[in-house]
N, C-alpha and C positions, 0 to 999 in steps of 0.2 A: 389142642383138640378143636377139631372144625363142627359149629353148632347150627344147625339151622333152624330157624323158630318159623313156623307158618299158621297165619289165623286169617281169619277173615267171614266174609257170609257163607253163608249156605247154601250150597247150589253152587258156588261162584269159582270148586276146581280144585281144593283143596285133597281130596281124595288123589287126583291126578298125579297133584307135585306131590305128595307125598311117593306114591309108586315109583316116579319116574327114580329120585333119591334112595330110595329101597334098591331098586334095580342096577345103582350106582355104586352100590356097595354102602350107601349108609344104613346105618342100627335103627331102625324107624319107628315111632310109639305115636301112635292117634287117640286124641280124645282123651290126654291125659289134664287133669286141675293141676292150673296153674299154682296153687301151694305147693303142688308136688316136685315142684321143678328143681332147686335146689339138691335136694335128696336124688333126684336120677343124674344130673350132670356128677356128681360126686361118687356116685356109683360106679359109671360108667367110666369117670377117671382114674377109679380104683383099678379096672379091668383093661387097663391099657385103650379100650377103644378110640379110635383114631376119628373117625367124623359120625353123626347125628344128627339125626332130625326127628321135630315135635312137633304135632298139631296139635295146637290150641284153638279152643272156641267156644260158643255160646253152651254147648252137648255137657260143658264142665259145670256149669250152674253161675253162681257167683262168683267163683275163685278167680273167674279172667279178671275181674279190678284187681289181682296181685299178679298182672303180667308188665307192669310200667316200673313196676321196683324189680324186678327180677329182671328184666332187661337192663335196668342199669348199675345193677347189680355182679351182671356176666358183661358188661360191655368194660367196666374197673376191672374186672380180670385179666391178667394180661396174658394169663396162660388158654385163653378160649376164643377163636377165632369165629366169630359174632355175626350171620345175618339175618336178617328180621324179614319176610317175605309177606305181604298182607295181597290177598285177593278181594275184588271188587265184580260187581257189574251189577247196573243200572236194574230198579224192582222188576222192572217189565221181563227181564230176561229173567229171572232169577225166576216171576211165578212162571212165564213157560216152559223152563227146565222143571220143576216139580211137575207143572200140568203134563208134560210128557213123560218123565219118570213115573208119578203117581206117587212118589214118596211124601212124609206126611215131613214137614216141617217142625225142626224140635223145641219152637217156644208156640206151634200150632195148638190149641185146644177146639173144644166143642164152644169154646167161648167168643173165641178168636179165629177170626178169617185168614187166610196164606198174606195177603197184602198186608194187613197187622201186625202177622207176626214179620213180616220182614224186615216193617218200620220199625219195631221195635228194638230188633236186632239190631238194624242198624245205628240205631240210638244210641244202644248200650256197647258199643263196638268204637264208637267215631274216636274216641283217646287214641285206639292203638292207632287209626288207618294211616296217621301220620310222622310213629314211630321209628317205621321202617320203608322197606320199599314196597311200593304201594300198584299192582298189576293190575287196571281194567283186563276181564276174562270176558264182556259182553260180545266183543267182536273175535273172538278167536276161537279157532277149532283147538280140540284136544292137544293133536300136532304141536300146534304151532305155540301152545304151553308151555308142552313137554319138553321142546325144544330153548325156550325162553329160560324156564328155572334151570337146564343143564349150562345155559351160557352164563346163568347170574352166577350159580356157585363154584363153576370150575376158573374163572376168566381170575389172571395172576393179578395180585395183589398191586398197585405200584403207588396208590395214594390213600386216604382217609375217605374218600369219599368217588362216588361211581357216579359217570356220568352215562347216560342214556339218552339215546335218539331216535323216536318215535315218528313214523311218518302214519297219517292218517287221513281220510277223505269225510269233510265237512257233512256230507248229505248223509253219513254213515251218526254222525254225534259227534263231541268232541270227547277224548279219553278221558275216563277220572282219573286217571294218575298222574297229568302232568301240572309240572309247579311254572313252565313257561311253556306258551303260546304261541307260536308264527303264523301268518297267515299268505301263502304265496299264490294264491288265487288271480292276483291283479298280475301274474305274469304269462306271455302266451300258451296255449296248453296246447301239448302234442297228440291231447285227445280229437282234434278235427282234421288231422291230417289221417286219413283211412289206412297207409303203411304203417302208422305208426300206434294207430288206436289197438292194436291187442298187444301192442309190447308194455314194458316197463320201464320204470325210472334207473334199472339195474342192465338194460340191453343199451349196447354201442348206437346205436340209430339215435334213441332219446335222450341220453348223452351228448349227442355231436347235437343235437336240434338245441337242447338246452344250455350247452358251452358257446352256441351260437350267438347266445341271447345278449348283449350289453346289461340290462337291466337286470338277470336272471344273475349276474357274476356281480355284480353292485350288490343285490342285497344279500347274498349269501354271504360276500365280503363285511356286511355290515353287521347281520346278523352273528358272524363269528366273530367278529369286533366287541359286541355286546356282552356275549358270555362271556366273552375272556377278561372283557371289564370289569365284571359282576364276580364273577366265578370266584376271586377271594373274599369277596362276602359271605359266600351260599359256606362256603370252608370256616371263616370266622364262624359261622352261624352253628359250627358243631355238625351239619347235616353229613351223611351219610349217602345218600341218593338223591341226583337232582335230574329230574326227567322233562326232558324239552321236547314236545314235540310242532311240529310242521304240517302245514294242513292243506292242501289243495283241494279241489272238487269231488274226487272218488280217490283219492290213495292212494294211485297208483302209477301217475307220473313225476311230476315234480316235486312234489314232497318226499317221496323214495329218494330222487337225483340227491336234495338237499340235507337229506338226511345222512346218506352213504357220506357226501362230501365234508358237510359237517365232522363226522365222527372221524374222517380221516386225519382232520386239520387239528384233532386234540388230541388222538391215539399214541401218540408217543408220548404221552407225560404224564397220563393217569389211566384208571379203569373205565372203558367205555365199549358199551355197548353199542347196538343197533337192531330195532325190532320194528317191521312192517307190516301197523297193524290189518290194514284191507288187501294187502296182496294174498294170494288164493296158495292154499301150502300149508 
């Protein structure tokens, strides 16, 4: 049985990945308490159902402190095919999705401000952000979500742990999800040449500009040197999702280049993605 578990803040998208999954064909149940979880995967396996997905969150009360045993609980199961999906994004976003919704937030009172209650959530949330895979939703449209959680859960199996390559632009923030950091800013950018400035790190032009580069194949060479060094560690370490992302000035040249190329140079030997988070899409 294929289980998808999704929590996170509020505001931060949860509704989305759940639909998108629904729309997928999986059996979908929101805003269920986490003591109940047990009792529906069992259910559910009674009924032959083949994939699921749950959102959990704060809307359950207390019961989310019993989603850290219940996660490793179905992860000892050999018969349930296990992923953990957590959304994030930074307070500022979070109160201007309610300020433009006008939705009241669920640990909001007459006592309690939106930026309180957000902090609070977040407080009583921080256990899980690190159990599973962990998606900044600050920078991304609906889209480009929608599209994110259909590559996490459908992308075939080939090792214990998935790796992820993040490209991002510095002046945008840096992502909360990642566990490693690049910085390739100190290499020339294709944003000063004006043929080059509306394309991407993904068009042949900025490819040939950045293949050009000595220094730009040095450290991408070094960089992939690195993770490959480490990378039975993050494995020893039990981890499940190790997200690296690459940073340049806006997101959209060289950090894409080095992302796509990255992910090329491990693709054959485990689960890897790739997701760009400032390209427009």
């Amino acid at each position: 049985m294929q289980l998808v578990l999704i929590s996170g803040l509020s505001g931060s998208g949860k509704s989305i990945a759940l639909n998108v999954l629904e729309d997928a064909g999986f059996f979908c149940v929101d805003n269920l308490p986490a003591t109940l979880l047990p009792q529906l995967v069992s259910q559910l396996r009674g009924e032959g159902c083949g994939r699921a997905a749950v959102a959990m969150d704060m809307r359950g009360g207390a019961t989310i402190a019993a989603l850290p045993k219940q996660l490793r609980d179905l992860r000892a199961d050999g018969g349930i095919d296990l992923s953990f999906i957590f959304l994030d994004a930074k307070d500022e976003v979070l109160i201007q999705r309610f300020s433009e919704t006008r939705r009241r937030h669920p640990l909001a009172d007459g006592d309690t401000t939106l930026a309180e209650a957000i902090r609070g959530e977040r407080e009583a949330l921080e256990t899980l952000a690190g159990l599973g895979h962990r998606i900044d939703t600050g920078n991304l449209r609906p889209n480009a979500l929608r599209a994110f959680v259909k590559d996490f859960v459908q992308v075939d199996e080939k090792t214990g742990l998935t790796l992820l390559f993040e490209s991002f632009g510095f002046k945008h923030g840096l992502p909360l999800d990642a566990d490693l950091v690049f910085d390739v800013r100190c290499l020339p950018n294709p944003h000063y040449d004006p043929a080059l400035r509306p394309l991407s790190g993904l068009d042949r032009e900025v490819i040939a500009f950045l293949e050009a580069q000595p220094d730009a194949g040095r450290m991408l060479g070094a960089i992939g040197d690195f993770i490959e060094r480490w990378l039975p560690a993050y494995l020893r370490d039990n981890r499940s999702y190790l997200t690296v992302a690459v940073g340049c000035t806006g997101g959209q040249h060289r950090s894409v280049w080095f992302a796509e190329r990255l992910a090329a140079r491990f693709r054959d030997g485990m689960r890897v993605l790739v997701r760009h988070r400032n390209l427009a899409g």
